[in-house]
N, C-alpha and C positions, 0 to 999 in steps of 0.2 A: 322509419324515421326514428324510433326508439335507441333502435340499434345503432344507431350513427351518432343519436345524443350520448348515451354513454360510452359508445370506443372514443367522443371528443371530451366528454368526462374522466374518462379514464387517461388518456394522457395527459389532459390539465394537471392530475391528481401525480403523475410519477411525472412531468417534467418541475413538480414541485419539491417532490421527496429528492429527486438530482439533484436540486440545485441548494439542499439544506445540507446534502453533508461537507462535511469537515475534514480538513487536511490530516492526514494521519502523522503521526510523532514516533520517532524509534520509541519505545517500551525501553523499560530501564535494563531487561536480558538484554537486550540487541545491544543496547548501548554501551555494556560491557565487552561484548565479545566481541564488538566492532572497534573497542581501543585494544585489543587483545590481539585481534589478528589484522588490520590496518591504523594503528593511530596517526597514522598522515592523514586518513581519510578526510576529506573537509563532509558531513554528515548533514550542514544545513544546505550544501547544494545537491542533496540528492532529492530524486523528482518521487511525486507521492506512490507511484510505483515502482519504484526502488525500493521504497521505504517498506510498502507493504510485504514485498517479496521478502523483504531480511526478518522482517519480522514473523514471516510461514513460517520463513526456514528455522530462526531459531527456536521455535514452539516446536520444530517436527521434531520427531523421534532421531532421526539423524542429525538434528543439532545444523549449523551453519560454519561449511568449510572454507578454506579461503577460496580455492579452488569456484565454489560458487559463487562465494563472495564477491570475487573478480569477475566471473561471468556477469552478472547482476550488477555491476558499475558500468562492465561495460555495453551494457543493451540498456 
């Protein structure tokens, strides 16, 4: 019975921590390089994984091409 009380303690506890986070926002790199290589892009309709993914890319060492760029608008 222990065992049952905290696997349902323990998911009270992360459907809590799910449900606090926050919409992520381009970072002011992305939001550079995304008027640099799309400024048609409309950037408030992109979905918060979008958003994430542009902002891996422009942190990774290989920086964000359009190439992926494109890819990552269009998925």
């Amino acid at each position: 019975m222990k065992y049952a009380t905290l696997i349902a303690a323990a998911l009270v506890a992360f459907a809590g921590a799910a449900s606090a986070q926050t919409t992520p926002v381009l970072n002011s790199s992305s939001q550079v390089v995304l008027q640099t290589l799309a400024p048609d892009l409309d950037a408030s309709k992109l979905t918060p994984i979008q958003v994430r993914r542009i902002n891996n890319e422009v942190a990774s060492n290989s920086g964000l091409t359009k190439p992926v760029l494109q890819n990552i608008v269009r998925n």
